[in-house]
TIMARFI-382527 format. One line per 10 residues: number of its first residue (from 1); their letters; for each residue x, y, z of C-alpha. Coordinates in steps of 0.25 Angstrom, whole numbers, plus 2048, in hexadecimal, padded with zeros to 3 digits. Last residue first. Layout:
<pts>
NUM) A) X Y Z | ...
</pts>
This chain:
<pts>
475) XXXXXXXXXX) 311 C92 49F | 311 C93 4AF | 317 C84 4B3 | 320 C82 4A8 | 328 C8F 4AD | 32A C87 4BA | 334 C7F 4B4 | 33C C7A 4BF | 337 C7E 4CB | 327 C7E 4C6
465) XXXXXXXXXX) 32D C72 4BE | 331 C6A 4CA | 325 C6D 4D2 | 31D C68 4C5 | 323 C5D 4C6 | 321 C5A 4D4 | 313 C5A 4D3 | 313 C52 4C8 | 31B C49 4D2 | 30F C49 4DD
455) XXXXXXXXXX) 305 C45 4D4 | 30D C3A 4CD | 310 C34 4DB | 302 C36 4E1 | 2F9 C2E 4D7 | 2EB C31 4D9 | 2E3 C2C 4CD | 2EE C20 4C9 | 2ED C1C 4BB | 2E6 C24 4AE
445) XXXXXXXXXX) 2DB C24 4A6 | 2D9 C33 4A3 | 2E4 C35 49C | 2E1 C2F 48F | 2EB C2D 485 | 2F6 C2B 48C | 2EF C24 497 | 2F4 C2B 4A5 | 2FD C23 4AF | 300 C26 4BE
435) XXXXXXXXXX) 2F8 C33 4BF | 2F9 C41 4C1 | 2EF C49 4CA | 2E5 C56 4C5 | 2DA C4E 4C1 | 2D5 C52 4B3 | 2DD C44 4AC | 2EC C49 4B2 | 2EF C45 4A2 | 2F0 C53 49D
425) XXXXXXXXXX) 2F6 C5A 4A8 | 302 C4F 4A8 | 304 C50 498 | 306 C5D 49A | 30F C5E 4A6 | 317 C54 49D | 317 C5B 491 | 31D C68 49A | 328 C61 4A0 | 32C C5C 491
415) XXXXXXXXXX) 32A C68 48B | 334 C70 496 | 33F C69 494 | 345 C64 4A2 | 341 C57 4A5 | 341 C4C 4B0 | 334 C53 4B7 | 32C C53 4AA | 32F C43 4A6 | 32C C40 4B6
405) XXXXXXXXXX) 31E C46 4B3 | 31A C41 4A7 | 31F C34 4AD | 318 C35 4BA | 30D C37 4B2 | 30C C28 4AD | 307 C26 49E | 2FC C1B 49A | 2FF C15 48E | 303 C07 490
395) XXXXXXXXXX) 302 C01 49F | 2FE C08 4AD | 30C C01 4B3 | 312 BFD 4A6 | 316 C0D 4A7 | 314 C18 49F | 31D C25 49B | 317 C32 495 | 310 C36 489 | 306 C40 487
385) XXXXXXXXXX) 2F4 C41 487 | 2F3 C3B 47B | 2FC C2F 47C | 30B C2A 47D | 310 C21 485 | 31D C1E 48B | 31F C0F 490 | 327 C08 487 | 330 C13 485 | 334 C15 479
375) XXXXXXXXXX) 329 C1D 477 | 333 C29 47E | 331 C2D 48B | 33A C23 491 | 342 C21 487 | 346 C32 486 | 348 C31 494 | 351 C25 492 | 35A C2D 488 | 35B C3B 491
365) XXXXXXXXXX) 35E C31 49D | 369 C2D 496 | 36E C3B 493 | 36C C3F 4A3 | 366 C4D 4A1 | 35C C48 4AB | 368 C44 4B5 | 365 C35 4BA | 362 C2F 4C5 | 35F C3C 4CD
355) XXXXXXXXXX) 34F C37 4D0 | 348 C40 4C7 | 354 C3D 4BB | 34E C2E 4BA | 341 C31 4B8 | 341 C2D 4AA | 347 C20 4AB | 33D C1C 4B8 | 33C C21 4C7 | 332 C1F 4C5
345) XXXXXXXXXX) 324 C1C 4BF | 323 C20 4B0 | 32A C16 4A9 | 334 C13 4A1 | 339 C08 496 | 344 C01 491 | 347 BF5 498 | 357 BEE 499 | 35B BE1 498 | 36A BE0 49B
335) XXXXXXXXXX) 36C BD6 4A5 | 36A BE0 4B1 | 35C BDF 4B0 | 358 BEF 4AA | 34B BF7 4AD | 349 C04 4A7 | 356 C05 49F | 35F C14 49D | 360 C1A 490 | 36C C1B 486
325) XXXXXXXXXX) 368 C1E 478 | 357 C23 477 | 355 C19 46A | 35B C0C 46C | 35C C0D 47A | 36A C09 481 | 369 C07 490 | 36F C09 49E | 368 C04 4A8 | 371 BF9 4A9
315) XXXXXXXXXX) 382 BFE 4A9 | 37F C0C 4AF | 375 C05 4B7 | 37F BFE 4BF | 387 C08 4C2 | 37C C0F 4C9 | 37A C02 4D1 | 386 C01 4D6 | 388 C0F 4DB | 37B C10 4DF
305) XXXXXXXXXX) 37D C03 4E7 | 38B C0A 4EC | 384 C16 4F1 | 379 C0E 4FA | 384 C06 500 | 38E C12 502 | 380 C19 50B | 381 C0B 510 | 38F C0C 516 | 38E C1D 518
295) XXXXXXXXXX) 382 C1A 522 | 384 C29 527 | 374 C2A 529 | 373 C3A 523 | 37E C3B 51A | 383 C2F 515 | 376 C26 516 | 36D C32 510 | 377 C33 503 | 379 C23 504
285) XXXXXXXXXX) 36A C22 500 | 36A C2E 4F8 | 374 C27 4EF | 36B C19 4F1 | 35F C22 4E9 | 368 C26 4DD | 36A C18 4DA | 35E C12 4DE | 357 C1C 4D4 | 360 C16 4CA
275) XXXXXXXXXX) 35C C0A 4CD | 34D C0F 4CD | 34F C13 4BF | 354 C06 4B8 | 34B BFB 4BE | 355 BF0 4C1 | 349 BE4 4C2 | 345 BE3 4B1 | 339 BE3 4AF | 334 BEA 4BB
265) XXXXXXXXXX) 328 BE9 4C2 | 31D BF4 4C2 | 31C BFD 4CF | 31E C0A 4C5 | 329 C0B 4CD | 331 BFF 4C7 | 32F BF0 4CF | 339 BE5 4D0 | 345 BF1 4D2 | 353 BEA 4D2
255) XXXXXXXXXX) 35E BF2 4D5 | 36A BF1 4CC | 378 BEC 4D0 | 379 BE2 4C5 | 36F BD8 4CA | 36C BD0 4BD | 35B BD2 4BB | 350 BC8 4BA | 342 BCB 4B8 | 33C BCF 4C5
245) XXXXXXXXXX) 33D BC7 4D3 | 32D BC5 4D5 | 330 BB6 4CE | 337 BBD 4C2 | 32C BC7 4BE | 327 BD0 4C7 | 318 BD5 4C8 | 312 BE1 4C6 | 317 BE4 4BA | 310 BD8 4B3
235) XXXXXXXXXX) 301 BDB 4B6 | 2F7 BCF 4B9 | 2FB BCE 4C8 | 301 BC5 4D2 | 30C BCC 4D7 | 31C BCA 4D9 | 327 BCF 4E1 | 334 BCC 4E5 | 33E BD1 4EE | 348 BC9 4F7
225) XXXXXXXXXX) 354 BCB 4EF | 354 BC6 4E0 | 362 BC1 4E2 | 370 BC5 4E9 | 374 BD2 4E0 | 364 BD3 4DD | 366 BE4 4DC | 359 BE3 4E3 | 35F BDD 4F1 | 36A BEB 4F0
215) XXXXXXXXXX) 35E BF4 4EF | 357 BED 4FA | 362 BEE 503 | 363 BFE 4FF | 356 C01 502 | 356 BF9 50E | 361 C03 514 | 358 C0D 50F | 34E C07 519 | 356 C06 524
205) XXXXXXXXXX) 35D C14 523 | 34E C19 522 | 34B C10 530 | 356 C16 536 | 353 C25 534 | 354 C2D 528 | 347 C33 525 | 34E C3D 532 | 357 C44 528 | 34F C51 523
195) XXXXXXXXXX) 358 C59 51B | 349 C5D 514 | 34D C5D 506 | 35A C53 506 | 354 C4B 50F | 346 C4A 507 | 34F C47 4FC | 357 C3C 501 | 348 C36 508 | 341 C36 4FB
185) XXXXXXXXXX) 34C C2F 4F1 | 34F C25 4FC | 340 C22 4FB | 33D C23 4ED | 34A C17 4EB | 344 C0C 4F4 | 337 C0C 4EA | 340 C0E 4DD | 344 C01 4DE | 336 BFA 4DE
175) XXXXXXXXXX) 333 BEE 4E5 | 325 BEB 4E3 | 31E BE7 4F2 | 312 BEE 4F2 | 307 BF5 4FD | 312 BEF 508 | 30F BF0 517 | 308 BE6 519 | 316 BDE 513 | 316 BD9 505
165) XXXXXXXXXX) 323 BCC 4FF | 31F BCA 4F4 | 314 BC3 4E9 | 30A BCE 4EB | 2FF BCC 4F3 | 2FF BD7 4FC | 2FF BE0 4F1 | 2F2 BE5 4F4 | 2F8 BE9 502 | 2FA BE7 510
155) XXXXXXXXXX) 2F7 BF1 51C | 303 BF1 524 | 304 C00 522 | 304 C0B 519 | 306 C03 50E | 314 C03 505 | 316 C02 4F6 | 325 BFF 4F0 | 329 BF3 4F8 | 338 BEE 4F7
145) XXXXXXXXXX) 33C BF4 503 | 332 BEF 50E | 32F BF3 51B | 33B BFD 51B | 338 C02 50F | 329 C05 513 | 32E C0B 522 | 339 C14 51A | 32E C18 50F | 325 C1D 51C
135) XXXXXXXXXX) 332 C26 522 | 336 C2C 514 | 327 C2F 512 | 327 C35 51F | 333 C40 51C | 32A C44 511 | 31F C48 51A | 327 C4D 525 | 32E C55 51A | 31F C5B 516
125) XXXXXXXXXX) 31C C5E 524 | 32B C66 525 | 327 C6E 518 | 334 C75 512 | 33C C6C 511 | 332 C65 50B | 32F C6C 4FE | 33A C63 4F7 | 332 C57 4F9 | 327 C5A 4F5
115) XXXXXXXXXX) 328 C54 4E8 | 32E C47 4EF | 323 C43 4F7 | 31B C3A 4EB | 328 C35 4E6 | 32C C2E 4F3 | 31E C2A 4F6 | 31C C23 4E8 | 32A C1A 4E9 | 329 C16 4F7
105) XXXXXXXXXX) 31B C11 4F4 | 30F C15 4FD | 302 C0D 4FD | 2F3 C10 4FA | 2F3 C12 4EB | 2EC C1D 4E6 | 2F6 C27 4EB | 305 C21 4EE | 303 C22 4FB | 30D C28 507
95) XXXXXXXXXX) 310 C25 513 | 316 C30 51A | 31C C2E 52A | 323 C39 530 | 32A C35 53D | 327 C35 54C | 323 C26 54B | 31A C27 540 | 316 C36 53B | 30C C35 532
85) XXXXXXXXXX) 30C C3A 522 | 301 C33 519 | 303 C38 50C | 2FB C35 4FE | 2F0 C3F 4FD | 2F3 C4F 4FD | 302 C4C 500 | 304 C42 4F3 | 2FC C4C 4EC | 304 C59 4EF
75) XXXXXXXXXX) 30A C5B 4E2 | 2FC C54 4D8 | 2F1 C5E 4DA | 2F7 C6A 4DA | 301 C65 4CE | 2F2 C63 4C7 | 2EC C70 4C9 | 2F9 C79 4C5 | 2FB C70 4B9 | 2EB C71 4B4
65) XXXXXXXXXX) 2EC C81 4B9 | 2F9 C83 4B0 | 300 C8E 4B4 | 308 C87 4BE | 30F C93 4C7 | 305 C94 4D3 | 305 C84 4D4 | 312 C83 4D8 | 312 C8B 4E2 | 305 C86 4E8
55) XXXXXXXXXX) 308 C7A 4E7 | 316 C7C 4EE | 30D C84 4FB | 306 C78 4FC | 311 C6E 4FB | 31A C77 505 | 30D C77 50E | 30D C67 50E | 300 C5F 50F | 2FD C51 512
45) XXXXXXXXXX) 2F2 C48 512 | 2E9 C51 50A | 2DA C50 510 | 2DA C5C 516 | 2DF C68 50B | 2D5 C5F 501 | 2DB C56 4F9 | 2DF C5B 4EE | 2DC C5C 4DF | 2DB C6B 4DD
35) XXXXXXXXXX) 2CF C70 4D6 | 2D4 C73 4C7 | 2C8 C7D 4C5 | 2C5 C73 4B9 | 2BA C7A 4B2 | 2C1 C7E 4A6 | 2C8 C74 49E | 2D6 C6D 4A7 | 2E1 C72 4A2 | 2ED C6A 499
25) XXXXXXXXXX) 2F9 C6F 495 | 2FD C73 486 | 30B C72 485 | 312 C7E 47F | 319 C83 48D | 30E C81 493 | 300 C83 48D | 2F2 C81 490 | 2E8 C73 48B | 2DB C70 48E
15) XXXXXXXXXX) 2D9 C65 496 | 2CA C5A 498 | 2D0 C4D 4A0 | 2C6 C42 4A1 | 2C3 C3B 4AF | 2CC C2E 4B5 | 2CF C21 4B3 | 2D8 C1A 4BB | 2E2 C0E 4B6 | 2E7 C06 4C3
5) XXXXX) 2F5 C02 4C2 | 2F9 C08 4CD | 2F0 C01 4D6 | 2E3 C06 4DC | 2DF BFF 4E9
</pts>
């Protein structure tokens, strides 16, 4: 079974080059009809009208054929081949795979259905769809909140042997803080587009209401808690340090997060990003619990962690760079030892804007923007064919689209966006699909053949820039 760290090598790339907006974007030579990448109308596993008739929107208005080709063959790709929708019980049921990789994580299938999620108001099947993804990440919380990566049933694991505590039902078991937030994020929003309220049942208030135990035994007030995790493996980061309990940390009102969203482990426990993901994630909590359930004491509950823990990165996360001023830490102990670094999954420092943590004008963030994509950062590379953010993940010099992306989608110059889309082009190596990582200087080794998150969010870039920007489009 394929891994993400596997490194797949792929066919050559031949590009000429065409112009937007002063950047020379890449086409594919003569002789490449750009035959779309689908699946065939009857082996897709799902398809929407509103995403069709929204390709073809969109499509009509990219000049570019290369760009038109590859955000056709990228958008719909989590509906074309990762999504098994059932009704179970009378009510929708989406289990959804993260591509190559057999399983479903909270953190992939939340950001996976997000880009169509504003197109669902107007496509009842496509709701249903989302509405079961809400009601599967219920049943995975439920069975185990600190698990990231879920099987579709009892069936066990490769991971079975990891030194924690794994259920059938488990694909792996690395507590990540980001994986509790994705689904509060998913179903807020999915309520606040569709209106729809019936995700909201007993067992949804049950498991938020694990959530938020959860978050509270991670801030280690009364001890490690009852989570640890250890593997016995030849690679550093996919183990823990500290007997499976993490490097030390002094609870000060921060939540721990063992593992970052890259799945790697953390240096430091109180991952910087995620906790302010928690922060904006618990207001939605007591949001939903105020208005729809009428729990006004734990919607208070939820409201008064954010409050604490919001205050508490005020003192910690914040940092003094030499170089880029005040800036914000990527991982921090409570004792004072803070990591300077980013990387490409998220939501991490650069990302922090797309998930309302942050305003993007924000002068701080401006200063850990620059960091992270900056050689200052440890892990920003630069190579022949562009310059993005890396991760410890794939190793030294290979560059993460999702990075290239989420750099363009936090922007607003005009360059920027367009050195990202192409760069993006450039490094696709002929196939159409983005990547997890590219080697800077030879895109044609690259990770992760079919990866459905890094599909589906180009996708969503270039929705938001045919809003946006749509000029950038048609040059």
């Amino acid at each position: 079974m394929p891994t993400r760290r596997d490194f797949i090598k792929t066919s050559g790339l031949a590009i000429a080059g065409l112009s937007l907006q002063g950047f020379n974007l890449p086409v594919i030579m003569k002789g490449n009809n750009y035959v779309s990448k689908r699946p065939a109308l009857n082996e897709r596993k799902f398809v929407s009208e509103a995403v069709e008739k929204k390709i073809n929107e969109v499509k009509k208005d990219i000049k570019n054929e290369k760009l038109a080709w590859m955000f056709e063959n990228c958008y719909p790709n989590t509906l074309d081949t990762t999504v098994n929708f059932q009704v179970v019980d009378g009510k929708p049921d989406t289990f959804v795979i993260t591509g190559d990789i057999n399983a479903m994580w909270l953190r992939d299938s939340s950001a996976q259905v997000w880009p169509y999620l504003p197109l669902a108001k107007n496509d009842d099947k496509l709701k249903n769809l989302l509405a079961g993804v809400i009601n599967r990440q219920t049943k995975c919380i439920l069975i185990d909140p600190y698990a990231n990566a879920f099987n579709y049933g009892p069936t066990g694991s490769e991971w079975d042997k990891d030194f924690t505590v794994m259920k059938p039902e488990l694909h792996e078991r690395k507590w990540e803080l980001d994986s509790l937030c994705y689904p509060i994020r998913l179903a807020f929003n999915y309520w606040k587009t569709t209106g729809d309220t019936s995700c909201f049942d007993d067992r949804w208030q049950s498991a938020m209401k694990l959530i938020l135990q959860t978050f509270k035994q991670q801030q280690r007030k009364d001890g490690h808690g009852p989570y640890k995790f250890q593997r016995r493996t030849a690679v550093q980061s996919d183990t823990v340090a500290g007997g499976g309990y993490g490097n030390p940390i002094k609870p000060v009102g921060l939540i721990c997060s063992i593992f970052r969203p890259s799945d790697d482990s953390t240096i430091f426990p109180f991952y910087v990003p995620s906790n302010y993901f928690a922060v904006v994630s618990l207001r939605q909590l007591s949001e939903i619990f105020i208005k729809i359930i009428g729990d006004k004491d734990f919607a208070h509950q939820c409201s008064a962690l954010a409050d604490e823990v919001e205050q508490t990165l005020k003192i910690y996360s914040l940092t003094h760079h030499l170089k880029f001023g005040e800036m914000i830490a990527y991982e921090v102990d409570g004792f004072g030892n803070q990591l300077f670094m980013d990387d490409p999954s998220f939501p991490g420092l650069l990302s922090l804007p797309y998930f309302d943590c942050l305003s993007q004008t924000n002068p701080v963030y401006q200063n850990t923007r620059r960091f992270a994509l900056s050689e200052s950062n440890p892990y920003f590379f630069k190579g022949k064919f562009g310059e993005g953010i890396g991760s410890p993940h794939t190793g030294l010099g290979k560059i993460w689209p999702l990075s290239l992306i989420m750099q363009a989608l936090t922007s607003d110059k005009d360059e920027e966006i367009s050195s990202c889309l192409k760069t993006l082009m450039e490094t696709d190596a002929d196939t159409g699909f983005i990547h997890e990582s590219f080697n800077k200087d030879n895109p044609t080794k690259f990770s992760r053949k079919w990866f459905a998150w890094a599909n589906t969010l180009f996708g969503e870039l270039i929705l938001k820039i045919h809003k946006e920007k749509p000029y950038l489009l048609k040059a």
